[in-house]
Backbone as JSON Lines, residues from 0, in Angstrom:
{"i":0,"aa":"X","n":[-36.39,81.81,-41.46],"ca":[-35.72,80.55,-41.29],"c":[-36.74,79.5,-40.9]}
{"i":1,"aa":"X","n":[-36.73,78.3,-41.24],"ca":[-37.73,76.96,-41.39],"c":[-37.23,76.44,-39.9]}
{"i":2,"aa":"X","n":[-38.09,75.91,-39.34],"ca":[-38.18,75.27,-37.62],"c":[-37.88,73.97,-37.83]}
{"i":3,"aa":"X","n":[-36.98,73.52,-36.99],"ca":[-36.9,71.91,-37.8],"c":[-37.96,71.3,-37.39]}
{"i":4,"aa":"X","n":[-38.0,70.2,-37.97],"ca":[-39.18,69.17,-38.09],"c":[-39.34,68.73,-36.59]}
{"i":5,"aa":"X","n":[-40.73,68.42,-35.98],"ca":[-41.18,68.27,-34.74],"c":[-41.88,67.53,-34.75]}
{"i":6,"aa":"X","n":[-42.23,66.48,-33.58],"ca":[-43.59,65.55,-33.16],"c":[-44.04,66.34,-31.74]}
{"i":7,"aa":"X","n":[-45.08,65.5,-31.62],"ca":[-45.52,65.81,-30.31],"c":[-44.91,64.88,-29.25]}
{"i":8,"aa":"X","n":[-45.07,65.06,-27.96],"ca":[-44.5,64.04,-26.96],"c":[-44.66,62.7,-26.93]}
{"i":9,"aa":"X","n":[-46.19,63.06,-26.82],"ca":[-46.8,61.96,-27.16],"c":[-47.06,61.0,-28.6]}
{"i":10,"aa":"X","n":[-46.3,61.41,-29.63],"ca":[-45.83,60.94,-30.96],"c":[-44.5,60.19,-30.79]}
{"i":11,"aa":"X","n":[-43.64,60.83,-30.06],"ca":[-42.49,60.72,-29.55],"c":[-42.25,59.35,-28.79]}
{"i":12,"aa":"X","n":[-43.52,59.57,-27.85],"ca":[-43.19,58.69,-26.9],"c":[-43.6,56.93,-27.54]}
{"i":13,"aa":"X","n":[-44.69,57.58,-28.34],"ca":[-45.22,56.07,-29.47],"c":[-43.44,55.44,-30.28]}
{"i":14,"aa":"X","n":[-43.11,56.61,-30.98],"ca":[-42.0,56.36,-31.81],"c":[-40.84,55.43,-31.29]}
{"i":15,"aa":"X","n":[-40.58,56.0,-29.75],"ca":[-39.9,55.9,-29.21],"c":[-39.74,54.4,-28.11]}
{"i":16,"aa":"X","n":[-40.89,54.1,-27.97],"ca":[-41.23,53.28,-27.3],"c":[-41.05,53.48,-26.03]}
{"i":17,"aa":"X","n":[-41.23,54.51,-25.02],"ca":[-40.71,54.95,-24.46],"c":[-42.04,56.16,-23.35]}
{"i":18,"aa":"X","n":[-41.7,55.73,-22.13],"ca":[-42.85,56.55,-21.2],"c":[-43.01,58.23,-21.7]}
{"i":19,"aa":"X","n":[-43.86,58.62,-22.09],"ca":[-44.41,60.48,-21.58],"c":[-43.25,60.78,-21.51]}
{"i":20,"aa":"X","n":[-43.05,61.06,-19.89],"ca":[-42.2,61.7,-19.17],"c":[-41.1,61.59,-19.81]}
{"i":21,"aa":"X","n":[-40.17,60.57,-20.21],"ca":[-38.97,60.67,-20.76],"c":[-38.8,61.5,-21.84]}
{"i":22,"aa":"X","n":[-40.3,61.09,-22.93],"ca":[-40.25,62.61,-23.98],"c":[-39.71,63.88,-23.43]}
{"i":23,"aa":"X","n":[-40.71,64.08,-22.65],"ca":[-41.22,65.37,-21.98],"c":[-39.69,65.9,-21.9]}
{"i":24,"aa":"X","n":[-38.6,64.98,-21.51],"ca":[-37.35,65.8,-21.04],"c":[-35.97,66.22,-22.6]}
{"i":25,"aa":"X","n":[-37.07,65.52,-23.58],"ca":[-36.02,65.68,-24.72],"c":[-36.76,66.94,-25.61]}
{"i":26,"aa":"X","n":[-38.19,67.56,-25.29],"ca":[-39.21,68.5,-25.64],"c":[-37.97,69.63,-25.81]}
{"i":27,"aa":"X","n":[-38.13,70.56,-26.8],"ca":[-37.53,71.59,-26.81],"c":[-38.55,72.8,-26.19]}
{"i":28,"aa":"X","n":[-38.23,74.05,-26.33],"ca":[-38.86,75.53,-25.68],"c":[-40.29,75.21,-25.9]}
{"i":29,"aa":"X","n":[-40.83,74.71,-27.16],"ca":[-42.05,74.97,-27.34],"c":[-43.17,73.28,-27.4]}
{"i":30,"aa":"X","n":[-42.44,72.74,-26.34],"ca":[-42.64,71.45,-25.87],"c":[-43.03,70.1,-27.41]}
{"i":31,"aa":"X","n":[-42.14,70.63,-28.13],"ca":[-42.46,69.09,-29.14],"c":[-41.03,68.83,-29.0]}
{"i":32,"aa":"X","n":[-41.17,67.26,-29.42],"ca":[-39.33,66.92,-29.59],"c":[-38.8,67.03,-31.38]}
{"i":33,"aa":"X","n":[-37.74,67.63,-31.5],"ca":[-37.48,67.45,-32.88],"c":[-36.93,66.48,-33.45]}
{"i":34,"aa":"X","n":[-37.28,66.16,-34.66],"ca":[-37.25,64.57,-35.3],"c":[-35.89,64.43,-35.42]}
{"i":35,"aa":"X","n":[-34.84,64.99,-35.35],"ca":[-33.45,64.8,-35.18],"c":[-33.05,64.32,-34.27]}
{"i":36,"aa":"X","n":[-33.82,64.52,-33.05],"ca":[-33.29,63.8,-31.77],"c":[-34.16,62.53,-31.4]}
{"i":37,"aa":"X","n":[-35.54,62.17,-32.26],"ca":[-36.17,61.32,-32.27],"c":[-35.43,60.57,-32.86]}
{"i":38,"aa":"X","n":[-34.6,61.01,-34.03],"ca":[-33.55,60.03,-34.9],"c":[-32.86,59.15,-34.5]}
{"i":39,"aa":"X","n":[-32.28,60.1,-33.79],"ca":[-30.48,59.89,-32.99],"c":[-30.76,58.82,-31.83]}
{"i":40,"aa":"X","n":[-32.42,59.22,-30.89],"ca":[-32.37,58.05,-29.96],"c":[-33.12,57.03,-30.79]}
{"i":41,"aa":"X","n":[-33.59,56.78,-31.88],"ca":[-34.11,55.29,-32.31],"c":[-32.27,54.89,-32.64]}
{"i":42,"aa":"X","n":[-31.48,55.72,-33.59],"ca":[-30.6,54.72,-33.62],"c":[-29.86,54.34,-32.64]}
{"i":43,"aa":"X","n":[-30.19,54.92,-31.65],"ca":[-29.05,54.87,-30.26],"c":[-29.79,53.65,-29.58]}
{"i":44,"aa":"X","n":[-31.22,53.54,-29.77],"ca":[-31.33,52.35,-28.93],"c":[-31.38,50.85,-29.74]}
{"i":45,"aa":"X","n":[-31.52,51.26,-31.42],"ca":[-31.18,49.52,-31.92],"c":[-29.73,49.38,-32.13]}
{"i":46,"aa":"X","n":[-28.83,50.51,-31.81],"ca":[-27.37,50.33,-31.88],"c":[-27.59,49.63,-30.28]}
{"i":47,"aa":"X","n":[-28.17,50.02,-29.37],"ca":[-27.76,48.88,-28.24],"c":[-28.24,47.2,-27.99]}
{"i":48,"aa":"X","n":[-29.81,47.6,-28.55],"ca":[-29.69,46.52,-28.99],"c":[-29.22,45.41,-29.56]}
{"i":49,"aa":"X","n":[-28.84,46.36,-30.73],"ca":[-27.5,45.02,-31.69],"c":[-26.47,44.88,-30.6]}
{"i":50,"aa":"X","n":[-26.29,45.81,-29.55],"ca":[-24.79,45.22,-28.99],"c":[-25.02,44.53,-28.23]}
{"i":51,"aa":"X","n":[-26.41,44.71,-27.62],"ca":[-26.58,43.3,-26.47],"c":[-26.97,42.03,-27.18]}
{"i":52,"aa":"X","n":[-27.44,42.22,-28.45],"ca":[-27.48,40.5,-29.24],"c":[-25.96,39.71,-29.64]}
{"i":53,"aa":"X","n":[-25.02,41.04,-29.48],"ca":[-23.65,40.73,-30.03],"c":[-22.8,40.17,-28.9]}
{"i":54,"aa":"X","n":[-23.48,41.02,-27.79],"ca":[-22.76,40.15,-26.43],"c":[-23.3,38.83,-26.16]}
{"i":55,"aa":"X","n":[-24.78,38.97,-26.71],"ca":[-25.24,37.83,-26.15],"c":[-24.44,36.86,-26.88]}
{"i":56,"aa":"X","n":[-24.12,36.71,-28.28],"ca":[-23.79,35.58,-29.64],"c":[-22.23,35.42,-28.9]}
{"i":57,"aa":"X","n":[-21.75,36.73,-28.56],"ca":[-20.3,36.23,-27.93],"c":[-20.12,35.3,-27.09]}
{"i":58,"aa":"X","n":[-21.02,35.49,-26.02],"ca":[-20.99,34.59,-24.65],"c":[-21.2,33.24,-25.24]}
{"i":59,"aa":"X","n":[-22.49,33.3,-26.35],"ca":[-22.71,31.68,-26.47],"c":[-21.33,31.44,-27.26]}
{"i":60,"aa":"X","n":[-21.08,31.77,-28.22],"ca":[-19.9,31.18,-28.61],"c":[-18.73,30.88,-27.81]}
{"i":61,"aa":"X","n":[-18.15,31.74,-26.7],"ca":[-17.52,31.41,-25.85],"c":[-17.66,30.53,-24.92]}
{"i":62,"aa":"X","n":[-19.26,29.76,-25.04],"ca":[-19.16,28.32,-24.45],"c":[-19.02,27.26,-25.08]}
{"i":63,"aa":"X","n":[-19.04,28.09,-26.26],"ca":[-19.22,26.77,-27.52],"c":[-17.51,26.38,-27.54]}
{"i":64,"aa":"X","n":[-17.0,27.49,-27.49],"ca":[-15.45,27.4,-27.7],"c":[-14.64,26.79,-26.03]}
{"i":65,"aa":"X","n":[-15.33,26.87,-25.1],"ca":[-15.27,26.18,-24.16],"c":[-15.22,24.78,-24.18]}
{"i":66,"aa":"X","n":[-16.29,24.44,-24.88],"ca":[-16.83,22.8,-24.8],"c":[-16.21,22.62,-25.97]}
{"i":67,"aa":"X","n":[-15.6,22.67,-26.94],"ca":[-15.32,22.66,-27.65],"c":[-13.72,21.62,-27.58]}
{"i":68,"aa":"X","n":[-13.12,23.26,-26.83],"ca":[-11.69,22.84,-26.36],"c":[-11.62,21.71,-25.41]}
{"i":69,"aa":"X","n":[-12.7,21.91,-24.4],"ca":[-12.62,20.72,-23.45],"c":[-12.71,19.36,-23.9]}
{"i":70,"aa":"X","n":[-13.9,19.55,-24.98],"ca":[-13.95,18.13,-25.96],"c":[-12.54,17.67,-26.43]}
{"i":71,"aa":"X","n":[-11.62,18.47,-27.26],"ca":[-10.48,18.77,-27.83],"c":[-9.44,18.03,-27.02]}
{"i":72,"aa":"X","n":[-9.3,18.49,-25.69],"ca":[-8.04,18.21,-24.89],"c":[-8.87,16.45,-24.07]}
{"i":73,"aa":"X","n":[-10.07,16.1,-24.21],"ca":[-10.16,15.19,-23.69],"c":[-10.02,13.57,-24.93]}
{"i":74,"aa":"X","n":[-10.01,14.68,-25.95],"ca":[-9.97,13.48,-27.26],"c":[-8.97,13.06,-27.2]}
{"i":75,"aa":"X","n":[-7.49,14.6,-26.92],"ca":[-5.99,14.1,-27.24],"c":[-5.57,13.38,-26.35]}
{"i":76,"aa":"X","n":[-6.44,13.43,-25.26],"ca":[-5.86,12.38,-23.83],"c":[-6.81,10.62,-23.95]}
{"i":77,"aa":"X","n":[-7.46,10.98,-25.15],"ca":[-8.3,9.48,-25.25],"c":[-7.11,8.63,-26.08]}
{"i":78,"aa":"X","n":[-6.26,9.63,-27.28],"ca":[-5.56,9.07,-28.59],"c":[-4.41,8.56,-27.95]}
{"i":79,"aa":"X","n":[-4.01,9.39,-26.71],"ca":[-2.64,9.33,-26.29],"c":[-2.71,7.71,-25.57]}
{"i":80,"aa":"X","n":[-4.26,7.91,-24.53],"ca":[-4.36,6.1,-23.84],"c":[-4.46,5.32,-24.95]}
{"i":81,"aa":"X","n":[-5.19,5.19,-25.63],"ca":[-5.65,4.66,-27.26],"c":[-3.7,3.74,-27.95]}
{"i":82,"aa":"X","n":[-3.23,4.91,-28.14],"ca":[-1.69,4.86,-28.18],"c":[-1.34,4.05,-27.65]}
{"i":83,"aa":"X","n":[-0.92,4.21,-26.5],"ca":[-0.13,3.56,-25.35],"c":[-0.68,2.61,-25.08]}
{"i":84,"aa":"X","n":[-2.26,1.94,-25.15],"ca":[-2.3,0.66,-25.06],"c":[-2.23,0.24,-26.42]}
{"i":85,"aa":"X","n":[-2.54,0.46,-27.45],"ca":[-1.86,-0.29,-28.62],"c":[-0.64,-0.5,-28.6]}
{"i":86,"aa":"X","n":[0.72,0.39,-28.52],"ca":[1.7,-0.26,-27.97],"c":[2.05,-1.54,-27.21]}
{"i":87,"aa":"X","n":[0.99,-1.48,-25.79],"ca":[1.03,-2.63,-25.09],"c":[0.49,-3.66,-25.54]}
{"i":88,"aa":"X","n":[-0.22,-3.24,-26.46],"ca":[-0.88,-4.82,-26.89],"c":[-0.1,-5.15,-27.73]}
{"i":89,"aa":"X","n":[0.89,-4.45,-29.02],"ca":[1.67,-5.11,-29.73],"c":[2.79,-5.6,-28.79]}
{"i":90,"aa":"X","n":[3.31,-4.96,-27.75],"ca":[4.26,-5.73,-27.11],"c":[4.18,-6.98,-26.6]}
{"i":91,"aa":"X","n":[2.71,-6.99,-26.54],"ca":[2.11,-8.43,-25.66],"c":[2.25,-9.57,-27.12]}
{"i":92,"aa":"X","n":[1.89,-9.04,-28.01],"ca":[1.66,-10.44,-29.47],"c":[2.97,-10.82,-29.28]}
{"i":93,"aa":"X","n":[3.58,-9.65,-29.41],"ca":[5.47,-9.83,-30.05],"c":[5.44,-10.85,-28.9]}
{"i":94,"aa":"X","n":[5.26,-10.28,-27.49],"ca":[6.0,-11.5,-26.45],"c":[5.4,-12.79,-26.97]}
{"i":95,"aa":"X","n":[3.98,-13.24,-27.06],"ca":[3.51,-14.22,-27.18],"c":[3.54,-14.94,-27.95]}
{"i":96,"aa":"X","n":[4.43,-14.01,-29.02],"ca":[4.81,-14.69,-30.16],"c":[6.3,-15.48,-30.45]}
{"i":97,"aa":"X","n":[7.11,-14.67,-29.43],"ca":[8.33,-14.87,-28.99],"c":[8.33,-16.62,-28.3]}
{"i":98,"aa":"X","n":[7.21,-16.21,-27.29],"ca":[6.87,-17.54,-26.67],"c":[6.37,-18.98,-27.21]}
{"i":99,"aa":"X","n":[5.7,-18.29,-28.27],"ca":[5.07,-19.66,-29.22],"c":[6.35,-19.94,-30.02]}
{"i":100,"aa":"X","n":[7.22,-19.69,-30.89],"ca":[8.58,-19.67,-31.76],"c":[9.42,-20.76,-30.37]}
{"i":101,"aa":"X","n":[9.1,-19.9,-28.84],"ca":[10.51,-21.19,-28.24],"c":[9.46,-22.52,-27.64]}
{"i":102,"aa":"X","n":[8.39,-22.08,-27.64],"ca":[7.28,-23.38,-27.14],"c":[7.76,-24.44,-28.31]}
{"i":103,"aa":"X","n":[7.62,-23.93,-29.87],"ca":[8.05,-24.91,-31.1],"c":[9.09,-25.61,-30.92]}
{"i":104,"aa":"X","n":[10.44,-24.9,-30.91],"ca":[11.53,-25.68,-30.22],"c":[11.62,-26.59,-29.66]}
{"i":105,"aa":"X","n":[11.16,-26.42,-28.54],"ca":[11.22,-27.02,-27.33],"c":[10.4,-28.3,-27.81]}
{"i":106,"aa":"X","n":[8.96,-28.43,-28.69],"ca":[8.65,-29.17,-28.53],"c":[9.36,-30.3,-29.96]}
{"i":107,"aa":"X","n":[10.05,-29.52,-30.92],"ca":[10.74,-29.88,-31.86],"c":[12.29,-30.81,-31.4]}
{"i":108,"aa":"X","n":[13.1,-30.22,-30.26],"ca":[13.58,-31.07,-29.65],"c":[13.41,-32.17,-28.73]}
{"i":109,"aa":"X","n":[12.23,-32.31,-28.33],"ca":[11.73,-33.48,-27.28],"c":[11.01,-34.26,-28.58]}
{"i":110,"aa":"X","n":[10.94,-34.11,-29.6],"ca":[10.31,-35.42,-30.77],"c":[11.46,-35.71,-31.12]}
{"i":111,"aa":"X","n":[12.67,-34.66,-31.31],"ca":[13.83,-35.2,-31.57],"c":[14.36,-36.24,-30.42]}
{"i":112,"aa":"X","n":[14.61,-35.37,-29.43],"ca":[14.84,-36.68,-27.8],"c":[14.25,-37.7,-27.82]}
{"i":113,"aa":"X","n":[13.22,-37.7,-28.29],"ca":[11.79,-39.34,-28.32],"c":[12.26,-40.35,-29.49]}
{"i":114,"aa":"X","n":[12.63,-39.53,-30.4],"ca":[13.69,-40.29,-31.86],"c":[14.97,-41.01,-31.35]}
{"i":115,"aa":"X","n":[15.37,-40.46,-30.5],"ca":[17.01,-41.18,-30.17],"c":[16.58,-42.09,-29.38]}
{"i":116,"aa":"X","n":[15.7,-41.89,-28.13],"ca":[15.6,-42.52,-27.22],"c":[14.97,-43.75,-27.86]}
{"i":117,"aa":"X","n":[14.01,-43.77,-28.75],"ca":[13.59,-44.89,-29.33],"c":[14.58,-45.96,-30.33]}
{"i":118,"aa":"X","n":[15.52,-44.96,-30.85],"ca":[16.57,-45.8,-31.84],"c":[17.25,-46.25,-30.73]}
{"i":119,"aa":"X","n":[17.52,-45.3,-29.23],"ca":[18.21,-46.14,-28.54],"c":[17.79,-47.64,-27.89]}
{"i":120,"aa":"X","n":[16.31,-47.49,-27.88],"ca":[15.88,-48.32,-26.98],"c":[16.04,-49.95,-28.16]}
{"i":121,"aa":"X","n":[15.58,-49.56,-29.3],"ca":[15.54,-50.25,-30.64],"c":[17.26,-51.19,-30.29]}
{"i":122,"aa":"X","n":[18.49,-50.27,-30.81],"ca":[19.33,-50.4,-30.62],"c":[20.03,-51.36,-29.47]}
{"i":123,"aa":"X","n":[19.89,-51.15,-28.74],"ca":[19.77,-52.03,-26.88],"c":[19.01,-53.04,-27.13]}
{"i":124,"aa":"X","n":[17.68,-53.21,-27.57],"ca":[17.26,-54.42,-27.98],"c":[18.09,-55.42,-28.66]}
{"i":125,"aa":"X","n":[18.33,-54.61,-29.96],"ca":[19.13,-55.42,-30.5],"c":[20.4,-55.96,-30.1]}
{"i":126,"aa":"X","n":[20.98,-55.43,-29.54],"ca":[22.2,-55.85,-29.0],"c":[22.09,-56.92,-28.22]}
{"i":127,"aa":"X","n":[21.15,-56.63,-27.34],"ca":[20.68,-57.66,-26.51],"c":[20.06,-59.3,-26.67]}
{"i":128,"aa":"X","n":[19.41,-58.67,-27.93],"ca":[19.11,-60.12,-28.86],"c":[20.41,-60.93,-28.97]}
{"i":129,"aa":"X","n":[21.12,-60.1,-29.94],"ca":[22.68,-60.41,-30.26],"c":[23.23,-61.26,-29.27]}
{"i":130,"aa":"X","n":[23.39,-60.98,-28.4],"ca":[24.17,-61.2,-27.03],"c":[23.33,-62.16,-26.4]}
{"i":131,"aa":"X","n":[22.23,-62.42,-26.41],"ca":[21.44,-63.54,-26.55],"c":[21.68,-64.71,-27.25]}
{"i":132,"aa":"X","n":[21.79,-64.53,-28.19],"ca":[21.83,-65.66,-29.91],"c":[23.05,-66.07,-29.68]}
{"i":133,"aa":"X","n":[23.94,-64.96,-29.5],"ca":[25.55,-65.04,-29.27],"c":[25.82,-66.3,-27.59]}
{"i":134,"aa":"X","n":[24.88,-65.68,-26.89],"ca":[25.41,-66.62,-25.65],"c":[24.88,-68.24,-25.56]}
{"i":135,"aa":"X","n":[23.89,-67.94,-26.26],"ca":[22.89,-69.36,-26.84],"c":[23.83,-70.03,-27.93]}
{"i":136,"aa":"X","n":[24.02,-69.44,-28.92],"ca":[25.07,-70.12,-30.03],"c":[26.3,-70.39,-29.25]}
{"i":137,"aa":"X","n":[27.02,-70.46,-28.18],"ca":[27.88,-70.95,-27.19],"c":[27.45,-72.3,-26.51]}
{"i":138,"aa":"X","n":[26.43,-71.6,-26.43],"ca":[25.91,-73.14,-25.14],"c":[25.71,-74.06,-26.23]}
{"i":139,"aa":"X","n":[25.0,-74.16,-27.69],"ca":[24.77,-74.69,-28.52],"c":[25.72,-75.42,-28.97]}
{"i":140,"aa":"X","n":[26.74,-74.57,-28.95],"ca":[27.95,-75.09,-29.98],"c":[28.93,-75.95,-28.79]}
{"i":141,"aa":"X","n":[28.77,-75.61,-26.95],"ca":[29.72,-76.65,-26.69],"c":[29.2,-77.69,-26.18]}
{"i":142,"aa":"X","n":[27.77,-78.19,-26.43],"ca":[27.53,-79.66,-26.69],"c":[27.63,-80.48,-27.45]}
């Protein structure tokens, strides 16, 4: 029967990256380690490796997804003020607009008031003339 395949410890320990001594404890009866178990721990230690690069990529992403969300919930609270003062500002035109429409009025009836008052004043003149001419054409007429 064929011996399985073997290094030395010190082959082992190169392969392995890994002190002497730790070989020394994976050495079988006739102190070499066999390349099956040299196998099993290279893949056992870039299988941990990959898992500590995988924890590591998790964590960062889980801050990314942190800042992310925090960005997220501080945008929807920017849209919501954003909102609510656009609201207020259209409520403010509408009022001010409300206000300019009765300012017009107002000033549309006082040119109207300034119209009468002037036909009145016109008017009163005349009368007054009248009533003049009229009281003069009396005195005139009883000499």
């Amino acid at each position: 029967m064929t011996e399985p395949a073997s290094v030395s410890t010190e082959e082992a320990a190169r392969l392995l990256d890994a002190p002497e001594s730790e070989t020394l404890q994976l050495a079988g009866p006739d102190g070499r380690v066999p390349l099956e178990e040299v196998r099993r721990r290279l893949v056992s230690d870039a299988a941990t490796l990959e898992l500590a690069r995988a924890r590591e990529e998790v964590g960062r992403l889980s801050s990314q997804l942190r800042e992310v969300r925090a960005q997220n919930v501080r945008l929807q609270r920017e849209v919501k003020e954003s909102v609510a003062e656009r609201r207020r500002l259209v409520e403010e035109v509408l009022d001010l607009r409300a206000a300019a429409e009765e300012r017009l009025m107002l000033m549309e009836r006082v040119e109207q008031m300034a119209r009468m008052e002037r036909e009145l004043s016109e008017r009163t003149d005349e009368v007054e003339r009248l009533r003049t001419r009229g009281l003069i054409a009396r005195l005139l007429n009883s000499r």
